[in-house]
N, CA and C atoms as a LAMMPS dump frame, in Angstrom:
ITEM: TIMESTEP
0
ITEM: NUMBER OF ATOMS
465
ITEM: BOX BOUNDS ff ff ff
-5.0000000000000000e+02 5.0000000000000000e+02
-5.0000000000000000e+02 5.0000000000000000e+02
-5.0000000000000000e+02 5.0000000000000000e+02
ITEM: ATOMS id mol type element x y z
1 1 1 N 0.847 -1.18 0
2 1 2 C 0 0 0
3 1 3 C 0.892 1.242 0
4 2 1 N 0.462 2.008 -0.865
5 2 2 C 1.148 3.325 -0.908
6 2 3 C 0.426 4.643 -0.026
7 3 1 N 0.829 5.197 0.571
8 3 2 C 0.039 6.132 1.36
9 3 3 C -0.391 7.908 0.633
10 4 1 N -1.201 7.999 0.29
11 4 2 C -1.846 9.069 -0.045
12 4 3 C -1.186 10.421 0.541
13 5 1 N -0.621 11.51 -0.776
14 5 2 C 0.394 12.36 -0.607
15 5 3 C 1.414 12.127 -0.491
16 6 1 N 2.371 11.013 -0.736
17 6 2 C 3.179 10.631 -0.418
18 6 3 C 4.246 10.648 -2.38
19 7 1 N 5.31 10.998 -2.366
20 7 2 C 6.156 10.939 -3.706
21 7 3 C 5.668 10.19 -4.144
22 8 1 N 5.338 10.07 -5.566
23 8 2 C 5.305 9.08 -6.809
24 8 3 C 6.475 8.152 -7.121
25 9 1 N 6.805 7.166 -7.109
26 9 2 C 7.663 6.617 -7.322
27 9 3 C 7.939 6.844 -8.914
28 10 1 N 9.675 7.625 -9.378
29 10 2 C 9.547 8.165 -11.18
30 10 3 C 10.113 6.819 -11.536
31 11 1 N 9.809 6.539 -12.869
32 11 2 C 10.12 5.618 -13.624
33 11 3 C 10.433 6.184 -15.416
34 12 1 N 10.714 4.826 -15.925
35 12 2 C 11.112 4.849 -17.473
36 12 3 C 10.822 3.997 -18.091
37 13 1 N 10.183 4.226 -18.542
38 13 2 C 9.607 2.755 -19.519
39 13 3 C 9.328 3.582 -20.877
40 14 1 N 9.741 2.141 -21.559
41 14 2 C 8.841 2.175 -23.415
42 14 3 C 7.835 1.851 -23.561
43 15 1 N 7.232 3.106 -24.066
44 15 2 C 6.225 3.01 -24.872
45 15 3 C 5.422 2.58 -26.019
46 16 1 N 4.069 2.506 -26.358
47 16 2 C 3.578 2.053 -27.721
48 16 3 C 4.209 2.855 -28.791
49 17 1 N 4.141 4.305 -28.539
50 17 2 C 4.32 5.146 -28.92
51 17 3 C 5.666 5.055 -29.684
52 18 1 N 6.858 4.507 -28.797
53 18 2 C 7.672 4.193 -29.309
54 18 3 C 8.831 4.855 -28.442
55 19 1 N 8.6 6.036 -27.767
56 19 2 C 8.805 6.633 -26.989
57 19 3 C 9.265 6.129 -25.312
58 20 1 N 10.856 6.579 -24.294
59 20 2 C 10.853 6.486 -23.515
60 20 3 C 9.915 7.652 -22.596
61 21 1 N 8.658 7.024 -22.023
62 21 2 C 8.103 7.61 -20.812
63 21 3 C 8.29 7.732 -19.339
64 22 1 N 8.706 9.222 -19.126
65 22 2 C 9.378 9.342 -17.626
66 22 3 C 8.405 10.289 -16.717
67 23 1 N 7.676 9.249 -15.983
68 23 2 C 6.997 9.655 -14.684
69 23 3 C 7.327 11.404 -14.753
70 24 1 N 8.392 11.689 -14.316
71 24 2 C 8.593 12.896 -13.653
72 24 3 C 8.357 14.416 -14.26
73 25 1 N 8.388 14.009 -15.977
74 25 2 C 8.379 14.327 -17.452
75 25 3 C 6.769 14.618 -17.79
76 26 1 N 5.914 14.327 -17.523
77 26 2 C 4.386 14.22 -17.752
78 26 3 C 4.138 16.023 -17.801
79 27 1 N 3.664 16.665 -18.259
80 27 2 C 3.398 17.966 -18.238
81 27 3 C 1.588 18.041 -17.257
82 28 1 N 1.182 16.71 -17.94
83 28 2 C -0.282 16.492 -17.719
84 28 3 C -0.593 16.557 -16.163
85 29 1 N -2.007 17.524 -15.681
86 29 2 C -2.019 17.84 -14.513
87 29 3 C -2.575 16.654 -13.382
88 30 1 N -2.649 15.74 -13.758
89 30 2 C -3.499 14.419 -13.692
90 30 3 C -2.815 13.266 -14.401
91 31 1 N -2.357 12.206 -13.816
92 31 2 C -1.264 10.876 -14.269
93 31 3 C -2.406 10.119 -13.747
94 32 1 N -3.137 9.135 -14.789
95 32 2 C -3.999 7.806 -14.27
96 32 3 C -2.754 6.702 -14.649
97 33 1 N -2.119 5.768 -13.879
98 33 2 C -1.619 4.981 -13.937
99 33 3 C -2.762 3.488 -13.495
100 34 1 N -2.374 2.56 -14.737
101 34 2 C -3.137 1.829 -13.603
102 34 3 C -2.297 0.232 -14.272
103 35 1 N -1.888 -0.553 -13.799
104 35 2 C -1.461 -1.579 -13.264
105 35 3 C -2.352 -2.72 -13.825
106 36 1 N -1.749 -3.414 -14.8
107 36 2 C -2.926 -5.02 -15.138
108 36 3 C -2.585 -6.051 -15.402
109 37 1 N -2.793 -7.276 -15.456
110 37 2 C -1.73 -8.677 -15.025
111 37 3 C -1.508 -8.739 -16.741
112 38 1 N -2.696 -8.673 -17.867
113 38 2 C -1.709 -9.495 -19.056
114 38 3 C -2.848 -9.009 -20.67
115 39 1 N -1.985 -8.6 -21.449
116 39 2 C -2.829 -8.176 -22.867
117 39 3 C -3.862 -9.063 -23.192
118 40 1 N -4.981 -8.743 -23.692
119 40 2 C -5.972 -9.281 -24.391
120 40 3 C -6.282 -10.334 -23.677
121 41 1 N -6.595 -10.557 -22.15
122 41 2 C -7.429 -10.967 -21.09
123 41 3 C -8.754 -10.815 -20.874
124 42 1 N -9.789 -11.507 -20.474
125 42 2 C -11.084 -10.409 -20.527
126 42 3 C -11.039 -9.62 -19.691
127 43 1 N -10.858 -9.877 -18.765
128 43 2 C -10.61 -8.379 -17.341
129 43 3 C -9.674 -7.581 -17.66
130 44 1 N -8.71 -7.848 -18.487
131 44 2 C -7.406 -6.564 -18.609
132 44 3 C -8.202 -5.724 -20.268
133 45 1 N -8.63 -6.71 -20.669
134 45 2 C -9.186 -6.051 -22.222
135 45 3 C -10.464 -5.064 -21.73
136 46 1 N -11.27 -5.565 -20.815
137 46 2 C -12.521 -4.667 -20.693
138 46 3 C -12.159 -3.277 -19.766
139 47 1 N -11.109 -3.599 -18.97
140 47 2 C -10.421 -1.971 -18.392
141 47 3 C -9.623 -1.25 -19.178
142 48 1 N -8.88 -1.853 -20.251
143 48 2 C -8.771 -0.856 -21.25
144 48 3 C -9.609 -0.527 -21.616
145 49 1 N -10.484 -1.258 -22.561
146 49 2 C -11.768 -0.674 -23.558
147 49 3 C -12.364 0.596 -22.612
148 50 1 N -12.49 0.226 -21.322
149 50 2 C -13.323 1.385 -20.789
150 50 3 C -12.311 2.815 -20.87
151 51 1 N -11.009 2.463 -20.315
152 51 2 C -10.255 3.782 -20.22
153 51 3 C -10.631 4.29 -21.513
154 52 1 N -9.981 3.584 -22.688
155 52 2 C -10.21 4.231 -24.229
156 52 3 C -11.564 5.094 -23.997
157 53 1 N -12.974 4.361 -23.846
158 53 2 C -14.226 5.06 -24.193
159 53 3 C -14.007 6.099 -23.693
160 54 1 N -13.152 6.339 -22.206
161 54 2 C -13.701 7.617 -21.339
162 54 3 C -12.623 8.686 -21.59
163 55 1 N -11.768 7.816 -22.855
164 55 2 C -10.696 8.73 -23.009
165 55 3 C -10.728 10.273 -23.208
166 56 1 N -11.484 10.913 -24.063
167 56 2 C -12.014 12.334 -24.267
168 56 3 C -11.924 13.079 -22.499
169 57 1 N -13.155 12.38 -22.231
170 57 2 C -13.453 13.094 -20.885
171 57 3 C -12.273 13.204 -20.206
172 58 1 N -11.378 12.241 -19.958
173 58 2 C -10.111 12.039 -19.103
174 58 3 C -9.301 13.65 -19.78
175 59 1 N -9.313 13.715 -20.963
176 59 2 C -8.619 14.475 -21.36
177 59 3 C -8.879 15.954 -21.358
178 60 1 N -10.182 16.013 -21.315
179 60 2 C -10.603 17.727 -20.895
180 60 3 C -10.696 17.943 -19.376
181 61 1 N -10.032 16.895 -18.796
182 61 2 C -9.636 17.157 -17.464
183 61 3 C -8.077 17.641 -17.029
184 62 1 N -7.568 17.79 -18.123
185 62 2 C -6.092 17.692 -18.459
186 62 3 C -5.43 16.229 -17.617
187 63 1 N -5.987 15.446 -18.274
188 63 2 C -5.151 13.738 -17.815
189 63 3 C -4.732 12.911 -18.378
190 64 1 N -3.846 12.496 -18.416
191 64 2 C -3.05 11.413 -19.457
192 64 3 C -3.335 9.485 -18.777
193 65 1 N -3.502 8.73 -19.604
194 65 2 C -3.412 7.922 -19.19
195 65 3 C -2.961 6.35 -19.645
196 66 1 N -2.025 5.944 -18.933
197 66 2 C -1.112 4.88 -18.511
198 66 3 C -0.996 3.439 -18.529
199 67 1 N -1.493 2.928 -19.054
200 67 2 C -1.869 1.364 -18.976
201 67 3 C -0.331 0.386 -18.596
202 68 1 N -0.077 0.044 -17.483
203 68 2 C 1.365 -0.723 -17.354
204 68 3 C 1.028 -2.135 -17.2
205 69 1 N 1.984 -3.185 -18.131
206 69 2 C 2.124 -4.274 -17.515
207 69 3 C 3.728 -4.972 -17.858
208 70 1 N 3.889 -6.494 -17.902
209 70 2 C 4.839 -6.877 -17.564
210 70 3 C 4.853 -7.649 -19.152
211 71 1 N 4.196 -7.233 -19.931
212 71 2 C 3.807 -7.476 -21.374
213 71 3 C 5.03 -7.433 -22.316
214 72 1 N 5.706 -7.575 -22.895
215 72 2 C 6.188 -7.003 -24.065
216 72 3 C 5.461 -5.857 -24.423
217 73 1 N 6.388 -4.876 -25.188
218 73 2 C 6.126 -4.192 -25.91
219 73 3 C 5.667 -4.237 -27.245
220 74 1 N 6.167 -5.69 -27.995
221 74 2 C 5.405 -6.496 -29.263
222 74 3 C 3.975 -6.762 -28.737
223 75 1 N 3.649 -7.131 -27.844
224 75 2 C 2.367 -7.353 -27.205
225 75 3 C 1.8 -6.675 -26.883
226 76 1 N 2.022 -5.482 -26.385
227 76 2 C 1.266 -4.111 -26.286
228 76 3 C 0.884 -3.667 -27.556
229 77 1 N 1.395 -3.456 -28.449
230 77 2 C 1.604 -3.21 -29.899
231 77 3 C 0.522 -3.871 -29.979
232 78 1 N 0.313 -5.194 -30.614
233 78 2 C -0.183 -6.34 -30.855
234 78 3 C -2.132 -5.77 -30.506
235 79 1 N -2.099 -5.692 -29.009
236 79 2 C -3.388 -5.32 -28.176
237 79 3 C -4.102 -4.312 -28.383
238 80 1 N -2.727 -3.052 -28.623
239 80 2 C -3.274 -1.686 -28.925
240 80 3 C -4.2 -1.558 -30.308
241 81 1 N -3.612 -2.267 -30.923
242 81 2 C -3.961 -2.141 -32.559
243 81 3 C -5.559 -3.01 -32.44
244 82 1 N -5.075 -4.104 -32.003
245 82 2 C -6.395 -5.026 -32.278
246 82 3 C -7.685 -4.061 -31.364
247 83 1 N -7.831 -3.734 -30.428
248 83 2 C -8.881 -3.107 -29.915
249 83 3 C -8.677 -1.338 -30.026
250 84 1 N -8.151 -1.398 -31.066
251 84 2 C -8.15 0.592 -31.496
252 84 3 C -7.685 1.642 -30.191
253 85 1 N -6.844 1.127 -29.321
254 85 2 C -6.634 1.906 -28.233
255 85 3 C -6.091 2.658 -28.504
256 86 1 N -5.911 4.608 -27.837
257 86 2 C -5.959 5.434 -28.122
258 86 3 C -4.659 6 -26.982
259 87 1 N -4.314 5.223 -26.271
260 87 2 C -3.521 6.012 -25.076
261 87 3 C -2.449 5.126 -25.532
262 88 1 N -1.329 5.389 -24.856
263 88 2 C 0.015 4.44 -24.629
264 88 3 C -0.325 3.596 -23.484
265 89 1 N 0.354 2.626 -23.837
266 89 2 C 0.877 0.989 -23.149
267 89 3 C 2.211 1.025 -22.676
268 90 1 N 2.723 0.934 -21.364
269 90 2 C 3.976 0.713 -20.924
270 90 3 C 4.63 -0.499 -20.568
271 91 1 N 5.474 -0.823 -21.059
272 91 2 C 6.128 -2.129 -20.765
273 91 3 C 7.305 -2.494 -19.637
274 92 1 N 6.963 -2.939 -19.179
275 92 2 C 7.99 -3.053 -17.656
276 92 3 C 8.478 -4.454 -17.507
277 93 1 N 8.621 -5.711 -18.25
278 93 2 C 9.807 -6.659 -18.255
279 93 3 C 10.041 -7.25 -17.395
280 94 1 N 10.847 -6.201 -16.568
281 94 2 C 11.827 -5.788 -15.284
282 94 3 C 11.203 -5.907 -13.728
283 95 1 N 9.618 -5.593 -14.456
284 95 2 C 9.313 -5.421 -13.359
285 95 3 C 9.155 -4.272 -12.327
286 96 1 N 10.376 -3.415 -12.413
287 96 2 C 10.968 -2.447 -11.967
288 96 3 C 9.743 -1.121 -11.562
289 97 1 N 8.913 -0.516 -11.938
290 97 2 C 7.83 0.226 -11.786
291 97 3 C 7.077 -0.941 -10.845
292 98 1 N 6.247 -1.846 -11.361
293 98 2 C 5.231 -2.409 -10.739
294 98 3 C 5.696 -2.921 -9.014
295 99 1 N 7.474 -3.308 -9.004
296 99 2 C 8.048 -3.47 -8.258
297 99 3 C 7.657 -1.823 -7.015
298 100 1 N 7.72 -1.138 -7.617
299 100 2 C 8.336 0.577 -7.154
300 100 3 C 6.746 0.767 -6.547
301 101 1 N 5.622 0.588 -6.798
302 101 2 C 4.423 0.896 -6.674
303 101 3 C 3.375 -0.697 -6.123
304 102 1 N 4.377 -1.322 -5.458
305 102 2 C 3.956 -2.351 -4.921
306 102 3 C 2.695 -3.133 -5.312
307 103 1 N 2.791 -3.278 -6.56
308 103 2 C 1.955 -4.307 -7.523
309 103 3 C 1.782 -5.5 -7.891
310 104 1 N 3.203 -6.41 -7.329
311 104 2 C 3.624 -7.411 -7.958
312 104 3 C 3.542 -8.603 -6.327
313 105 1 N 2.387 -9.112 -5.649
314 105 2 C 2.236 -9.872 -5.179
315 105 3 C 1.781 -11.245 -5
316 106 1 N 1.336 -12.299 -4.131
317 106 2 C 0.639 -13.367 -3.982
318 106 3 C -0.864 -12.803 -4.246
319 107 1 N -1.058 -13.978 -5.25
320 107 2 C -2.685 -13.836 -5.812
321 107 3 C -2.817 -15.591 -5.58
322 108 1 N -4.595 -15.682 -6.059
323 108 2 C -4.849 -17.072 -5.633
324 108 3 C -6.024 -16.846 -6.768
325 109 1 N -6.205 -18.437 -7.034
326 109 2 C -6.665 -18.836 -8.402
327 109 3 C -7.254 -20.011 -8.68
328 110 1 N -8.149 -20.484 -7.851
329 110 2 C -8.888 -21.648 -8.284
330 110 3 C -7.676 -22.338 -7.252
331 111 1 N -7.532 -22.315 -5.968
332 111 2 C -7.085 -22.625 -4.976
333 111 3 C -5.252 -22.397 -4.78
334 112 1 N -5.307 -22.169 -6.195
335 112 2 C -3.676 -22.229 -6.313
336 112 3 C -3.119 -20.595 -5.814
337 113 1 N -1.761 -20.915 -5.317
338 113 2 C -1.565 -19.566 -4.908
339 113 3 C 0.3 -18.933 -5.564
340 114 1 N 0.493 -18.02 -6.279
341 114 2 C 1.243 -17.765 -7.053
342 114 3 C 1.78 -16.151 -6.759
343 115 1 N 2.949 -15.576 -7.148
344 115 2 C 2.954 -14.39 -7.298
345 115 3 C 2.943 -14.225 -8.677
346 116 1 N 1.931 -12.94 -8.699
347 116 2 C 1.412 -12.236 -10.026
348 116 3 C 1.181 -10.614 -9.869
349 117 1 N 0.325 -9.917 -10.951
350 117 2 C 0.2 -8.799 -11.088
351 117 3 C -0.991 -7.861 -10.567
352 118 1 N -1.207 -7.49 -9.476
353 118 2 C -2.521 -7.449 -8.815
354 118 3 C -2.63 -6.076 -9.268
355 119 1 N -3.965 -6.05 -10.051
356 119 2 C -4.409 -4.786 -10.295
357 119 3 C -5.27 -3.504 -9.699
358 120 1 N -4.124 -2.867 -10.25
359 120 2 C -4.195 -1.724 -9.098
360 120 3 C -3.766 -0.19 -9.658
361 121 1 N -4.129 0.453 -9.539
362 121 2 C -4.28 2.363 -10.167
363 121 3 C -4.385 3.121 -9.209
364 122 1 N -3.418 4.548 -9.977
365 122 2 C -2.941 5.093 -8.865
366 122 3 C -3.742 6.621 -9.867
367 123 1 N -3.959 7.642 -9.476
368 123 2 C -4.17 9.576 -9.475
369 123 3 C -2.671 9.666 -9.097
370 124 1 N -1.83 10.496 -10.067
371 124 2 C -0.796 11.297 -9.33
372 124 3 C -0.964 12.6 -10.186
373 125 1 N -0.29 13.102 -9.361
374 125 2 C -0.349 15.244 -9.807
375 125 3 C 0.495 15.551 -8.891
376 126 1 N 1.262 16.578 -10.116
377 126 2 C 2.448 17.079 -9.139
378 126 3 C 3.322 16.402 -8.34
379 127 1 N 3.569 14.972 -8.485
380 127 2 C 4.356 14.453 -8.622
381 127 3 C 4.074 13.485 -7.056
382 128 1 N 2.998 13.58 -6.802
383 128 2 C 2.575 12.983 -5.596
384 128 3 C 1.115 12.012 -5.868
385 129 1 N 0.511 10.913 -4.999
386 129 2 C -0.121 9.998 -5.238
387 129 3 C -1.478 10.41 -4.35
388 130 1 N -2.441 10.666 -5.587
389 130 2 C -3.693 11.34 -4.624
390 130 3 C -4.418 10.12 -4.303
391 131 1 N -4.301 9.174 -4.851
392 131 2 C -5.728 8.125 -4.875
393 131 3 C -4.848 7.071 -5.171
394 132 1 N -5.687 5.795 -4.577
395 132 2 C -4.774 4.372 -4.881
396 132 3 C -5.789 3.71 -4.931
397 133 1 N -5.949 2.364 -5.723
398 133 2 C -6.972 1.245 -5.794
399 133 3 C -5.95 0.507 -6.081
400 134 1 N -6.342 -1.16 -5.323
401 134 2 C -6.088 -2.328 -4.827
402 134 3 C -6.718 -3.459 -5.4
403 135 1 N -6.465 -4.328 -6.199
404 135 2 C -7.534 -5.225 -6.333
405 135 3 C -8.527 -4.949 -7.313
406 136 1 N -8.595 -4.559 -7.776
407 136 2 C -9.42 -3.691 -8.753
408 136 3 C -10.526 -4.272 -9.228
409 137 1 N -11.454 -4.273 -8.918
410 137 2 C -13.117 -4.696 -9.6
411 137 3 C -12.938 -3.738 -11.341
412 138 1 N -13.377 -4.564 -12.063
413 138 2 C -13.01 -3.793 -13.309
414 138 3 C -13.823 -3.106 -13.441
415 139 1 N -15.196 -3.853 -13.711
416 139 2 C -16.448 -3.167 -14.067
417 139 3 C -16.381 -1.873 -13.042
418 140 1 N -16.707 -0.396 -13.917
419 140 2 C -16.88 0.584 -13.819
420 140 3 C -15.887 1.44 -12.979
421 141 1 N -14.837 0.455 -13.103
422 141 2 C -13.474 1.492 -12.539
423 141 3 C -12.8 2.607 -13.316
424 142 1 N -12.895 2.448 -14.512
425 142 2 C -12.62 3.928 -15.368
426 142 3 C -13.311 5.078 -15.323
427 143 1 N -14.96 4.992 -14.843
428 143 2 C -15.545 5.796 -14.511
429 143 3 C -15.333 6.402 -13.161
430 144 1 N -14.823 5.134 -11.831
431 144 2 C -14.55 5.655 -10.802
432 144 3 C -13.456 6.737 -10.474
433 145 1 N -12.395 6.454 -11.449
434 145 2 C -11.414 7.219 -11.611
435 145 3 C -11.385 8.663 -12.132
436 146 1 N -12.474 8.59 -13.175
437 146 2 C -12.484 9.967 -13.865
438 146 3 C -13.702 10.605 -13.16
439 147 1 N -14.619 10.046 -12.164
440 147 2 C -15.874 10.752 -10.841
441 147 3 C -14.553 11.223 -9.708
442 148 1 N -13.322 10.605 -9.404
443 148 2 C -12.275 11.004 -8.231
444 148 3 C -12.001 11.792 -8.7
445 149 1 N -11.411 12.212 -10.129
446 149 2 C -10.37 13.354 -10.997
447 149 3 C -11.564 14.823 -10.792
448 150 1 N -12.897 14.657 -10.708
449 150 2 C -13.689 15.417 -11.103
450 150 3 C -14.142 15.935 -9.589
451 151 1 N -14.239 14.989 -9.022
452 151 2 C -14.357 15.707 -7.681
453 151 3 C -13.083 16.353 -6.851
454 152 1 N -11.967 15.513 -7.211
455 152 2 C -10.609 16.765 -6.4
456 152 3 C -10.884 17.76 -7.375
457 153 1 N -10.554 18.047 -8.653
458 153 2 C -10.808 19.44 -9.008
459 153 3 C -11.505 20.647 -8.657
460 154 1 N -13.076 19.964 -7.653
461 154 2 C -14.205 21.101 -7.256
462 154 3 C -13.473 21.19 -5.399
463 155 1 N -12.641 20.248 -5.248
464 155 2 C -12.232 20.32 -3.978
465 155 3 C -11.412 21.527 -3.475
């Protein structure tokens, strides 16, 4: 668990884009990062699809947003294209981010118990972590995220 107000952990990763992306580098007043075990999954495919739909709105909020996993970057590629996604995909390998933002734990699975990629999204601005989700229920978490972005703003 990461504690609310607390530094962003900066990172570097490649992008779809093609592009190295550096945390610290974002101009955007609003960073949705969010954390997902594996490309073209139904639970990792339907939290993209949603970010994409709500993409506009995210963006007249001034917010950029982040999709990380432990994917290839051929595979991000691969995902982006097939479901028309509109944001960048970050590839982390290494591990190294998901490591940094304490993502990468024991999950359980039809009794079996493994370390994997527990999904999880973070709000950062200004270089600090406003909001964190754990575990992530997919259904209607892109909306939850961009109802949080909309209410700190009137805050």
């Amino acid at each position: 668990m990461m504690t609310k107000n607390t530094k962003a952990p900066n990172f570097k990763l490649v992008s779809t884009s093609g592009k190295i992306i550096e945390l610290n580098k974002i101009k955007s007043k609003y960073i949705v990062l969010y954390f997902y075990p594996k490309d073209d999954t139904p639970g990792c495919t339907l939290e993209t699809k949603d970010f994409n739909k709500l993409l506009n709105k995210f963006k007249n909020l001034d917010s950029i947003i982040l999709g990380i996993s432990k994917d290839s970057i051929e595979s991000h590629k691969k995902f982006k294209k097939k479901h028309n996604i509109k944001f960048d995909l970050l590839s982390d390998e290494e591990k190294k981010s998901i490591k940094a933002y304490k993502t990468w734990g024991k999950k359980k699975f039809m009794g079996r118990e493994f370390m994997g990629q527990i999904r999880s999204s973070f709000v950062i601005s200004k270089g600090k972590i406003l909001n964190e989700w754990r575990n992530v229920r997919v259904k209607d978490h892109a909306q939850e995220i961009l109802d949080f972005i909309k209410s700190f703003k009137k805050a």
